[in-house]
C-alpha positions, 0 to 999 in steps of 0.5 A: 500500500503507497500512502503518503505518510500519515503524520499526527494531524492527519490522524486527528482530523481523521478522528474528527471527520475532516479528512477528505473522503479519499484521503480519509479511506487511505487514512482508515486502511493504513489503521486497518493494517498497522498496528502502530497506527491503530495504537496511537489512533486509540490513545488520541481517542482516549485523550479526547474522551477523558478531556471532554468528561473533566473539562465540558461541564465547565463551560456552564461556570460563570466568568471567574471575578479574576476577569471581571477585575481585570476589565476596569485597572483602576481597581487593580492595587496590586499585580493581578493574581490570575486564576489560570486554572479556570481559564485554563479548563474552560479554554480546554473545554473548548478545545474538547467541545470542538472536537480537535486541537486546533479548534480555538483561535481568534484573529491574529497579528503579526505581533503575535507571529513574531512572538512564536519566531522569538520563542523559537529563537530563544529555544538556541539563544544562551546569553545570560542563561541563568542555569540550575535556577531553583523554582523558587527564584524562576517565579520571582524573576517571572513576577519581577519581570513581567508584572504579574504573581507568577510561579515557576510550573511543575512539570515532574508528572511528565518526567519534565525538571527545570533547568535554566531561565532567562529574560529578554526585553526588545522593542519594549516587549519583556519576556521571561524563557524557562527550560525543562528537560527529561531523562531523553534530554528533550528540552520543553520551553515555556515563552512568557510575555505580555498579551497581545490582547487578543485570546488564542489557543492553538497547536502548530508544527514548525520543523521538528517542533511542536508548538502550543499558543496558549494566550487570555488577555494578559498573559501571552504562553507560547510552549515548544517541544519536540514531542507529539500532539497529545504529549503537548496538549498534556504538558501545556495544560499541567504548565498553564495550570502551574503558572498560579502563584 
């Protein structure tokens, strides 16, 4: 059987039902016929399932007070302390409704592509890495940095220990780079900046790198790895969630 190679977004859509009929059959008989595929298309199944039992119910929650805070600054008489774990459920609840990984985006400019490019050249950039950074002085330095009560996330369900941080300021945007690595030695990088104002949620694929773009109205998360699709979709959430201090 000569297939063009099935990659993990053709597998999703597959299971989602956007694949064209042609190409959704060839998808369909290659399954029928690997094991491998047919192990991966269960496990991204499963993944979908148990999202939608944790997180669609939330959908019916009011706006957290967090935002609502948020909408008028005058208020404000301290860095926000923002509930990310509500947004962060609420955006996944979305992303399970949907039924895909990408479901979620709003417009985008070319600020927020700029911030992806600047996330991935971080990834290689190691002047003024501070490495071996304790968790406790990675948040500090991501609240000082970014205005924000921030703590550096725990990533050590996913095997993931933090390694190394690092801030960058260009064209008056900050940004703070925290580096996990696993037994593999594969690197997780979470790219944090101020929003560009315009909520977005989305999976993406630049070269060898998993991307996720995970922003509200203030807090702008960019997350690369070199992992699979549901692997991602795992740590960004566990990292999003951790962000709380």
């Amino acid at each position: 059987m000569n297939l063009l190679p099935i990659s993990d977004e053709d597998l999703h859509a597959f299971i989602d039902g956007e694949l064209a009929p042609a190409r959704a059959a060839d998808v369909a008989r290659a399954i029928e016929h690997d094991a491998v595929l047919s192990r991966r298309v269960a496990a991204f199944r499963a993944d979908k399932i148990r999202l939608k039992e944790v997180y669609a119910p939330l959908m019916e929650h009011p706006i957290p007070d967090a935002w609502l805070r948020m909408i008028d600054p005058l208020k404000l008489q301290q860095p926000p302390r923002i509930d990310r774990r509500a947004w962060m459920a609420m955006a996944a609840s979305v992303v399970a409704i949907a039924g895909g990984w990408t479901a979620y985006r709003s417009l985008t400019s070319d600020d927020d592509e700029d911030v992806i490019t600047a996330a991935i050249a971080s990834r290689s950039n190691r002047v003024g890495l501070r490495e071996n950074i304790s968790a406790d002085d990675a948040g500090a330095l991501m609240s000082q940095t970014l205005g924000l009560r921030l703590k550096a996330p725990d990533l050590s369900k996913r095997g993931f220990s933090l390694t190394a941080a690092n801030v960058y300021a260009a064209a008056n945007k900050r940004a703070v780079k925290l580096d996990y690595r696993d037994v593999q030695s594969r690197v997780f990088t979470l790219y944090l900046t101020p929003s560009s104002g315009t909520p977005r949620f989305e999976m993406l694929r630049r070269s060898d790198l998993r991307i996720c773009v995970w922003q509200d109205d203030v807090l702008g998360t960019i997350m690369l790895a070199d992992v699979s699709a549901g692997e991602m979709l795992r740590l960004a959430s566990l990292a999003y969630s951790g962000l709380n201090a």
